[in-house]
VEXTOR-87265 format. One record per residue (C-alpha): residue in three letters; residue number from 1; x, y, z; chain. Coordinates in steps of 0.001 Angstrom, whole numbers, plus 500000, padded with zeros to 6 digits. Example, Ala and Ser with C-alpha at 12.3 -4.5 7.8 and 13.67 -1.06 7.14 Angstrom:
<atoms>
+-------+--------+--------+--------+--------+-------+
| setor | torvex |     xx |     yy |     zz | selum |
+-------+--------+--------+--------+--------+-------+
|   ALA |      1 | 512300 | 495500 | 507800 |     A |
|   SER |      2 | 513670 | 498940 | 507140 |     A |
+-------+--------+--------+--------+--------+-------+
</atoms>
This chain:
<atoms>
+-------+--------+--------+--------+--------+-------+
| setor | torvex |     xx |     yy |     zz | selum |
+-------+--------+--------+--------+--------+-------+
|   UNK |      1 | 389373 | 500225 | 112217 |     A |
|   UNK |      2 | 392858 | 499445 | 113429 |     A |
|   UNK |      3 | 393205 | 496534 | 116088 |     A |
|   UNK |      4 | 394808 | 497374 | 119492 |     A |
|   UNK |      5 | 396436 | 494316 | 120777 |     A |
|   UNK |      6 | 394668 | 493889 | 124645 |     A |
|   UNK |      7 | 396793 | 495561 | 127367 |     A |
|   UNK |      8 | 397533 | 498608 | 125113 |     A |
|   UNK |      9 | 395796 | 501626 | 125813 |     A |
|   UNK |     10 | 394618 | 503828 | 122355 |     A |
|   UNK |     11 | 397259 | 506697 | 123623 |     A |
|   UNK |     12 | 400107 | 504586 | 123434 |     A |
|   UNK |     13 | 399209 | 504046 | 120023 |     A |
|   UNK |     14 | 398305 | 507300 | 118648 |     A |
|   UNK |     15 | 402221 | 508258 | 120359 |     A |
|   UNK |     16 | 403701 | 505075 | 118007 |     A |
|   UNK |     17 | 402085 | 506551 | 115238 |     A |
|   UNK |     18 | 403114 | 510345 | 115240 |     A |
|   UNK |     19 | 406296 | 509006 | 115885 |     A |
|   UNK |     20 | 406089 | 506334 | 113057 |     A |
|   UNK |     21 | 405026 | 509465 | 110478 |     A |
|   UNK |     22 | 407861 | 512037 | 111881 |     A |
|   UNK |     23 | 410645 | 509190 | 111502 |     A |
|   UNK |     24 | 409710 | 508099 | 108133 |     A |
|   UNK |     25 | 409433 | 511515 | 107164 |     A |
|   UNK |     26 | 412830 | 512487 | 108315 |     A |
|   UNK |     27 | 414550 | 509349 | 106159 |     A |
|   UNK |     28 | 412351 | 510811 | 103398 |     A |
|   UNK |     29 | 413789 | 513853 | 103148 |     A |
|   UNK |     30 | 417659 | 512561 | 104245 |     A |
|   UNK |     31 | 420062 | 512327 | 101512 |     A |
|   UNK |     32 | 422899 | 509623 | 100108 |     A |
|   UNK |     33 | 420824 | 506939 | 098270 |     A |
|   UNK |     34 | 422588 | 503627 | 100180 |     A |
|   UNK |     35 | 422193 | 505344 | 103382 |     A |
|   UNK |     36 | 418597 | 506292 | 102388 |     A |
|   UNK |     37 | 417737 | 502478 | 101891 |     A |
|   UNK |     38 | 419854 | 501829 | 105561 |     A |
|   UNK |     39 | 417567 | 504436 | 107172 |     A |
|   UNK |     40 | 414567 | 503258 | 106052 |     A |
|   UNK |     41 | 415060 | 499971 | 106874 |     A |
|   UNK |     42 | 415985 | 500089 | 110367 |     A |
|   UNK |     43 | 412736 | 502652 | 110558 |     A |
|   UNK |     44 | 410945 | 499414 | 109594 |     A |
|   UNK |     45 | 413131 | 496981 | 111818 |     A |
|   UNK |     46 | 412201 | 499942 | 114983 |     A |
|   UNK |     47 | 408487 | 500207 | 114198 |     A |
|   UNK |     48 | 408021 | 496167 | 114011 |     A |
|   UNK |     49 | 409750 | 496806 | 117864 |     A |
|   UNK |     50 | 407465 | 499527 | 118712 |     A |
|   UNK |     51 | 404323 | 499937 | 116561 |     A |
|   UNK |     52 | 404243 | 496431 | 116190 |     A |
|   UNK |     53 | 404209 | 495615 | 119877 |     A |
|   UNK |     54 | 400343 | 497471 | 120022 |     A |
|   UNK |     55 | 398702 | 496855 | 117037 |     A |
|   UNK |     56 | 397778 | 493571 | 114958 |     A |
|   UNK |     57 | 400050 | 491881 | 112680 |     A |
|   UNK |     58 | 397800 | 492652 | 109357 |     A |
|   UNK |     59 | 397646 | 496135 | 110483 |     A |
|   UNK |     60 | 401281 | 496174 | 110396 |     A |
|   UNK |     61 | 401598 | 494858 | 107485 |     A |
|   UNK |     62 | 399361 | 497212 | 106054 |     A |
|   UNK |     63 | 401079 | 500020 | 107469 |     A |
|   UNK |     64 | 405148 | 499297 | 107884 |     A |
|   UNK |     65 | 406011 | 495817 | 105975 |     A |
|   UNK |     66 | 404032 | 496291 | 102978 |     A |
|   UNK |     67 | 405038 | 494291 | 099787 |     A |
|   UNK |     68 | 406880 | 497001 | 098959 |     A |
|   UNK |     69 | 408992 | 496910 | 102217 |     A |
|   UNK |     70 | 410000 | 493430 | 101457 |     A |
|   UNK |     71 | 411242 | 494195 | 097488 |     A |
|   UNK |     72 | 412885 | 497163 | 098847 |     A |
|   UNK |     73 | 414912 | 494576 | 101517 |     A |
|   UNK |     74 | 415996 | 492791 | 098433 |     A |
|   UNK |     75 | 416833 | 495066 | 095781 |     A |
|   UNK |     76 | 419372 | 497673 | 095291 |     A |
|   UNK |     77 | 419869 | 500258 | 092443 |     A |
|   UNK |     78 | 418215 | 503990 | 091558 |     A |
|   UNK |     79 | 415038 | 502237 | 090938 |     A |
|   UNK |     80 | 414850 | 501180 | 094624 |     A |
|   UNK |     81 | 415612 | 504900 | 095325 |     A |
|   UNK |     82 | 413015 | 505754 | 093590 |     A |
|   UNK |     83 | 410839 | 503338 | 094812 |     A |
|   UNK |     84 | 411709 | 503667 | 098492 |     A |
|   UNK |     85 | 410779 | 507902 | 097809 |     A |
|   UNK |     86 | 407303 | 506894 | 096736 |     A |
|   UNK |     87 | 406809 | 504013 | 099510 |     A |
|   UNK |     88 | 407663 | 506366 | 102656 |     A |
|   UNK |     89 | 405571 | 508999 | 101190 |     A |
|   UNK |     90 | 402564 | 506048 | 101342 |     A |
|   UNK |     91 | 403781 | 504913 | 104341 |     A |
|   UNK |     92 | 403397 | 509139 | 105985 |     A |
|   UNK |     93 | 400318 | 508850 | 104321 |     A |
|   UNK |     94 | 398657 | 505876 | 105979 |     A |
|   UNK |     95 | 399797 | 506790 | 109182 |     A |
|   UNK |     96 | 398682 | 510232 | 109593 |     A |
|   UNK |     97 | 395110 | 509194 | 108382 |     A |
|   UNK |     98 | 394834 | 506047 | 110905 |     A |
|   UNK |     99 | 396214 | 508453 | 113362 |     A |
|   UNK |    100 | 393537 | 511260 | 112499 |     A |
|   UNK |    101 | 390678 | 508212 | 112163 |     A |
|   UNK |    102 | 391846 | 506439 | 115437 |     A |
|   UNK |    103 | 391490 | 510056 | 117053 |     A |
|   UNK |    104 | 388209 | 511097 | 115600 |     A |
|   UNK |    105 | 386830 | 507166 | 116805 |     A |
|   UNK |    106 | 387864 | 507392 | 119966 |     A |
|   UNK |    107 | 386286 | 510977 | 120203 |     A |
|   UNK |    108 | 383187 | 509620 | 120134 |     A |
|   UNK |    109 | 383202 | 507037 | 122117 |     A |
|   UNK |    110 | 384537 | 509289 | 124899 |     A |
|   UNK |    111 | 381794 | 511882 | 124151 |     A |
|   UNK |    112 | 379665 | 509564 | 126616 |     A |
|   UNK |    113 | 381521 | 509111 | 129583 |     A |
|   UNK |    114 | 381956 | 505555 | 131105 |     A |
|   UNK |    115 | 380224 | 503199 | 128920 |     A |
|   UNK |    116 | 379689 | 499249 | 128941 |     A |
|   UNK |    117 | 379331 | 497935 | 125054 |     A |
|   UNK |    118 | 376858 | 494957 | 125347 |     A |
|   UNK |    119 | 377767 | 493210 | 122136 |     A |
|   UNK |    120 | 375228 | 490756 | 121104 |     A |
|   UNK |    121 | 375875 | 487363 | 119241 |     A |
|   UNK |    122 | 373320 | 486025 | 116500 |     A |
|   UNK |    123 | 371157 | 484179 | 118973 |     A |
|   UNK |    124 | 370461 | 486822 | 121349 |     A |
|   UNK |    125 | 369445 | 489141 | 118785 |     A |
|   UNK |    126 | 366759 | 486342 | 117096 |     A |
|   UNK |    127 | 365574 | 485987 | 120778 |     A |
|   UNK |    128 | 364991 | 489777 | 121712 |     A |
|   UNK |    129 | 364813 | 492061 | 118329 |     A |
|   UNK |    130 | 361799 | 493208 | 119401 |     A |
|   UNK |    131 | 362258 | 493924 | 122674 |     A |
|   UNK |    132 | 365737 | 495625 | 121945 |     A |
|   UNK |    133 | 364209 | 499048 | 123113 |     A |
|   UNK |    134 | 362764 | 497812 | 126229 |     A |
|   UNK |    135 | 364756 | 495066 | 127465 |     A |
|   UNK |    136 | 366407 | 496141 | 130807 |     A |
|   UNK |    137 | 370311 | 496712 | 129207 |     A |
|   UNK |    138 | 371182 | 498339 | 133038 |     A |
|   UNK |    139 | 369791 | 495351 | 134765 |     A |
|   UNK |    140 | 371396 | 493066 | 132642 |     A |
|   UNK |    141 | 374468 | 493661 | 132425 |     A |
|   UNK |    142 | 374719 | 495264 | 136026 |     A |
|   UNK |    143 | 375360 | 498332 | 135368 |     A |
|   UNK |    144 | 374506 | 501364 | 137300 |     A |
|   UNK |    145 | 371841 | 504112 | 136481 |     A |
|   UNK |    146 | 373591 | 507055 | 134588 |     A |
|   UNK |    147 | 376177 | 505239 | 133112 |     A |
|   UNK |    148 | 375456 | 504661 | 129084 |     A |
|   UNK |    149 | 375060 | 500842 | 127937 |     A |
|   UNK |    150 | 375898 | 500700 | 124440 |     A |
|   UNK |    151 | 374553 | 497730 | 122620 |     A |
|   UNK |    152 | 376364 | 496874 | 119809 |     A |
|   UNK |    153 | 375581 | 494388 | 117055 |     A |
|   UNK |    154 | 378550 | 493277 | 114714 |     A |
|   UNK |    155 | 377925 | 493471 | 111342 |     A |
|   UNK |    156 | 378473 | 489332 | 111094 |     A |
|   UNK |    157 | 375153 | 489123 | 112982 |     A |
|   UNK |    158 | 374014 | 490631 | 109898 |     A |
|   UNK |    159 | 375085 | 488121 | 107454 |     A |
|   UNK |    160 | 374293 | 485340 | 109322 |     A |
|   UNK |    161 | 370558 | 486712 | 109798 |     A |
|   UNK |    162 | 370902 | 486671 | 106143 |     A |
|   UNK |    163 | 371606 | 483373 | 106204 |     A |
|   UNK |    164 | 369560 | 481825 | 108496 |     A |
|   UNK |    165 | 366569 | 483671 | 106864 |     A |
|   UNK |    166 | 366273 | 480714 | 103940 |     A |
|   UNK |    167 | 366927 | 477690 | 106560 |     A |
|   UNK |    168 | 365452 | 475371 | 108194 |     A |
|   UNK |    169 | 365019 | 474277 | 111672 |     A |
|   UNK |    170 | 362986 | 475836 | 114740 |     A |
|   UNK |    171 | 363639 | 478087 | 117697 |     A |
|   UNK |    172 | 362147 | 478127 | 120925 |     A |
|   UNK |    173 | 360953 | 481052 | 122987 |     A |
|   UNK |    174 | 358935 | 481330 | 125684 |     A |
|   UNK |    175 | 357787 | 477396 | 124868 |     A |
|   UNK |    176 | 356784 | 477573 | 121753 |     A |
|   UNK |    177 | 358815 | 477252 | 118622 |     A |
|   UNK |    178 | 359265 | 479035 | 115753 |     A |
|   UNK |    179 | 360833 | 478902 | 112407 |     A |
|   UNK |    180 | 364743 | 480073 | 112513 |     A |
|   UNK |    181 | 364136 | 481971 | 108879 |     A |
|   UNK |    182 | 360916 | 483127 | 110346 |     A |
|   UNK |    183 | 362661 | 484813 | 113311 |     A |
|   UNK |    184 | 365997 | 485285 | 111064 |     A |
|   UNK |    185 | 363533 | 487764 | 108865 |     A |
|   UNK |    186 | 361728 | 489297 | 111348 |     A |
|   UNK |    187 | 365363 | 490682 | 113463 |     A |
|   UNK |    188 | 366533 | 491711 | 109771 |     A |
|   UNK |    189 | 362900 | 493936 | 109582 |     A |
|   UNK |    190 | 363942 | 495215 | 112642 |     A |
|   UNK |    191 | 367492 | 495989 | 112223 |     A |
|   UNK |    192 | 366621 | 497719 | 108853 |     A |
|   UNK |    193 | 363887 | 499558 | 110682 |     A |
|   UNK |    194 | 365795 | 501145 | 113529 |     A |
|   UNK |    195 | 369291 | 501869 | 111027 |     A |
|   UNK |    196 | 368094 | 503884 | 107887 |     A |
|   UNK |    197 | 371977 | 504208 | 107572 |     A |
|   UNK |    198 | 374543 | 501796 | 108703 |     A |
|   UNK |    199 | 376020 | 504836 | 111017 |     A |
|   UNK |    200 | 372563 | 506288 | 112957 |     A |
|   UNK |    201 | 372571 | 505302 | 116582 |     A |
|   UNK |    202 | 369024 | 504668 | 118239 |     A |
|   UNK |    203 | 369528 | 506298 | 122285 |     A |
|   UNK |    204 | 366935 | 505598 | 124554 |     A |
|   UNK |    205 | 366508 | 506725 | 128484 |     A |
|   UNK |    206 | 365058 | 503974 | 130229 |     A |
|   UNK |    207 | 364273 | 505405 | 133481 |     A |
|   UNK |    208 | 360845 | 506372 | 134091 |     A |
|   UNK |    209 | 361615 | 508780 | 137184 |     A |
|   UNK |    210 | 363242 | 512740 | 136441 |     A |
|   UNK |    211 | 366062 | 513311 | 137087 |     A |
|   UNK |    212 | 367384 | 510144 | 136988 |     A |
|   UNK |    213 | 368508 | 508414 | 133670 |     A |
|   UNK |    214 | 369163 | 504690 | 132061 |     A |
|   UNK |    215 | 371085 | 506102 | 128981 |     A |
|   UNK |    216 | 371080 | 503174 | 126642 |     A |
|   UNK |    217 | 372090 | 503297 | 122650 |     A |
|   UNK |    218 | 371346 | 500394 | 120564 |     A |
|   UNK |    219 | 373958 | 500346 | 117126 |     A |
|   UNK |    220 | 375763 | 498466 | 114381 |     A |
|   UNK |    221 | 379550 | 497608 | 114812 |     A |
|   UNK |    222 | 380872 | 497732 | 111129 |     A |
|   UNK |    223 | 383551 | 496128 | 109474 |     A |
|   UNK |    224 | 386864 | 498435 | 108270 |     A |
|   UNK |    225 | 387001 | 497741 | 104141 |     A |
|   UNK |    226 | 390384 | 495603 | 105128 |     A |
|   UNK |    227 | 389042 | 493431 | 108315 |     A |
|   UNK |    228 | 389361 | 490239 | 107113 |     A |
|   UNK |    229 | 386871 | 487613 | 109178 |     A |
|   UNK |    230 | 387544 | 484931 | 111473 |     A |
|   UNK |    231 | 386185 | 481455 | 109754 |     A |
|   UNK |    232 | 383875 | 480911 | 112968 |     A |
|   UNK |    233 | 381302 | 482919 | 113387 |     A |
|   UNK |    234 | 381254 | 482864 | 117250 |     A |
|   UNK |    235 | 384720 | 483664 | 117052 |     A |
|   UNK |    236 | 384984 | 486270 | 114807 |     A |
|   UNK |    237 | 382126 | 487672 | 117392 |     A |
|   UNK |    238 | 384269 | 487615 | 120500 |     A |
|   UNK |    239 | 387293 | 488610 | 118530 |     A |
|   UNK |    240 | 384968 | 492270 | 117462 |     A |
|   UNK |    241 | 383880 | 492654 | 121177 |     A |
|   UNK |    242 | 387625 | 492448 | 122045 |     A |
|   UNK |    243 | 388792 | 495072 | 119601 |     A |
|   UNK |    244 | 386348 | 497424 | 121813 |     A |
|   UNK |    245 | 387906 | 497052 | 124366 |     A |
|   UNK |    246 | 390349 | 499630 | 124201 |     A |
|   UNK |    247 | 387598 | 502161 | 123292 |     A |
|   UNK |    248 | 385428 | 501462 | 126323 |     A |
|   UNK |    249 | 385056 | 501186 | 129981 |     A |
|   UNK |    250 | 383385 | 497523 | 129902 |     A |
|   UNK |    251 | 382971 | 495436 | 127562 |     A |
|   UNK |    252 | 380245 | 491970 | 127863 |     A |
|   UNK |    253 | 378993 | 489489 | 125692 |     A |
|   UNK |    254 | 375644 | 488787 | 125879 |     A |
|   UNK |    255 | 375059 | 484969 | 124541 |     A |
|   UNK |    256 | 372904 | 481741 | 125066 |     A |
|   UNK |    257 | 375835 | 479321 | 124248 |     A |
|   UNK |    258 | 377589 | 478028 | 127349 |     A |
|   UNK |    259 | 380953 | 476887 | 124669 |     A |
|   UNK |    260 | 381042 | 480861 | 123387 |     A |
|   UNK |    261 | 380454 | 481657 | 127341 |     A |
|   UNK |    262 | 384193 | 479671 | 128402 |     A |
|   UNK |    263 | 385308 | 480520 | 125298 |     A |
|   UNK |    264 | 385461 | 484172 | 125954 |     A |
|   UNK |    265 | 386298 | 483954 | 129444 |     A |
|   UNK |    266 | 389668 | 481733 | 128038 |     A |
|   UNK |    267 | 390292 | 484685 | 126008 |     A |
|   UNK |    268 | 389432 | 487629 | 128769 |     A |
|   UNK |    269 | 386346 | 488546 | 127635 |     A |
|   UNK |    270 | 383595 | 489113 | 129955 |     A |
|   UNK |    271 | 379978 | 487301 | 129263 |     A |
|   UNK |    272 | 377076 | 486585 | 129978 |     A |
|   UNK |    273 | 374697 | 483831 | 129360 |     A |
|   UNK |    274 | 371556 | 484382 | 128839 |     A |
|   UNK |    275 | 369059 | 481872 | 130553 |     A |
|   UNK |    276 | 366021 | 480204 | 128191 |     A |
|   UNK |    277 | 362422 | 478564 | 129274 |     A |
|   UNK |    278 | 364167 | 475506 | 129300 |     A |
|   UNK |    279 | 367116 | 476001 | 131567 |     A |
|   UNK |    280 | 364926 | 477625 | 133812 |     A |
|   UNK |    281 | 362721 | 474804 | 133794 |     A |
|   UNK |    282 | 365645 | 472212 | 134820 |     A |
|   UNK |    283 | 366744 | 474413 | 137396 |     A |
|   UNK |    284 | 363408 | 473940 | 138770 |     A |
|   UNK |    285 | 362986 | 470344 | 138337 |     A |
|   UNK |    286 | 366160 | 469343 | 139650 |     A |
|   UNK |    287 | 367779 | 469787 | 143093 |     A |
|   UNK |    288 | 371682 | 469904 | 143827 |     A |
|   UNK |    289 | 372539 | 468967 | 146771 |     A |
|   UNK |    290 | 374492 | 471659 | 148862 |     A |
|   UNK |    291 | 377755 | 470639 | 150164 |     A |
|   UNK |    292 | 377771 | 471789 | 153895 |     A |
|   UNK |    293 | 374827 | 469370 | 153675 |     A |
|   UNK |    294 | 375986 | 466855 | 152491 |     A |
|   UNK |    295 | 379725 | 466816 | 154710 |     A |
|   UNK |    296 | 377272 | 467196 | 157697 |     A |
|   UNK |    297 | 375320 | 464301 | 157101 |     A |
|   UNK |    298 | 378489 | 461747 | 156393 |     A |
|   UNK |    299 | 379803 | 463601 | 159857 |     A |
|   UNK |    300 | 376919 | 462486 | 161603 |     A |
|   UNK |    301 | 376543 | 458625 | 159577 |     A |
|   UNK |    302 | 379711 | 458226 | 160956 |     A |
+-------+--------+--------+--------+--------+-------+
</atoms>
């Protein structure tokens, strides 16, 4: 899946890409073998200014300044002719099909009308896999009745369900605690029970009362074979519910970590943190004093 920096909108990158395709296709069939290499290379130089400018820097490099690119920047000769001939016609290649997959992607998320993508970090999913089909998405997130809420869990929730499934260490909910593998193991049941296939979608309509609807769908964010991960898991999180955000209307995390709560407001992602037995609990026990309160009672010391 390619990565749409934030601020560009998916049409302005489909338009760089057609246009990326029909200029490398015009230096491919252009003649005068010096020229040729000239041509091609400020097609490169121009889609690093344009291209470049919406999409990540590994997708460009995957796309325009391939290895390739840079031998053909510092060679010379008929065999960087012949090289450069079989290079463009890769380089047409990979950009009609991420043109025609970026289309067919967006498609479907569009076939739904405004949407809010709740993605879901580790945590959250422990906490609620089996209540995913009845937990109030609408309320949760805010969202209005008739509008679709699209949960999403990334496919690094996976893994490190995987992962927590053989350690150690408990988890409380609802007061009592339970073993993390225990819990990891049980939300991997789950997950395998409502995806027979890594692309089936589970849709539910939440509302009780005809005509009215809660659309919600509950489904796996995958990885693209050449995503390469963030080291931190909580970041590589954030940085997957960011790439959605050129697809949808909304897009919130849904997390019970207050540092992965400022850290995606730092980086312009909405979220929201989910509240546990015990934070409720200190909320109860303690009282803040209110400010008018307090400036009115100094006022009146005084």
């Amino acid at each position: 899946m390619i990565s749409i920096r934030i601020g560009q909108s998916p049409q302005t990158v489909l338009d760089h890409l057609r246009h990326a395709a029909n200029d490398a296709r015009v230096v491919l069939s252009s003649h005068g073998d010096g020229d040729k290499i000239a041509r091609y290379l400020q097609w490169a130089a121009s889609q690093q200014r344009t291209l470049g400018s919406s999409i990540s820097a590994p997708d460009m490099d995957r796309l325009v300044t391939t290895r390739t690119y840079w031998a053909l920047a510092s060679s010379g000769g008929v065999t960087a002719i012949a090289l450069l001939n079989i290079e463009l016609e890769a380089r047409i290649a990979a950009l009609e099909a991420e043109d025609a997959a970026l289309r067919a992607e967006l498609d479907v998320w569009a076939r739904v009308g405004w949407t809010t993508a709740a993605v879901l970090d580790t945590n959250s999913v422990m906490m609620h896999h089996a209540s995913m089909r009845t937990m109030p998405w609408h309320e949760l997130v805010g969202e209005r009745d008739m509008r679709t809420v699209r949960v999403i869990i990334p496919l690094l929730v996976v893994d490190e369900l995987d992962r927590l499934k053989r350690s150690t260490g408990d988890m409380t909910i609802g007061k009592e605690k339970y073993p993390r593998r225990t819990l990891a193991r049980q939300a991997l049941r789950t997950i395998a029970q409502m995806f027979p296939d890594a692309n089936s979608v589970v849709s539910l309509n939440q509302s009780e009362t005809a005509p009215y609807s809660r659309p919600v769908t509950v489904e796996l964010l995958l990885d693209s074979p050449d995503h390469v991960r963030l080291d931190n898991p909580d970041a590589e999180i954030r940085d997957r519910a960011l790439s959605l955000t050129s697809r949808v209307n909304r897009v919130v995390l849904l997390t019970y970590d207050l540092g992965n709560e400022l850290a995606a407001g730092i980086s312009g992602l909405e979220a929201i943190r989910l509240t546990d037995d015990e934070d409720r609990t200190l909320r109860a026990d303690f009282e803040f004093p209110n400010p008018s309160t307090v400036g009115a009672t100094s006022e009146q010391a005084g």
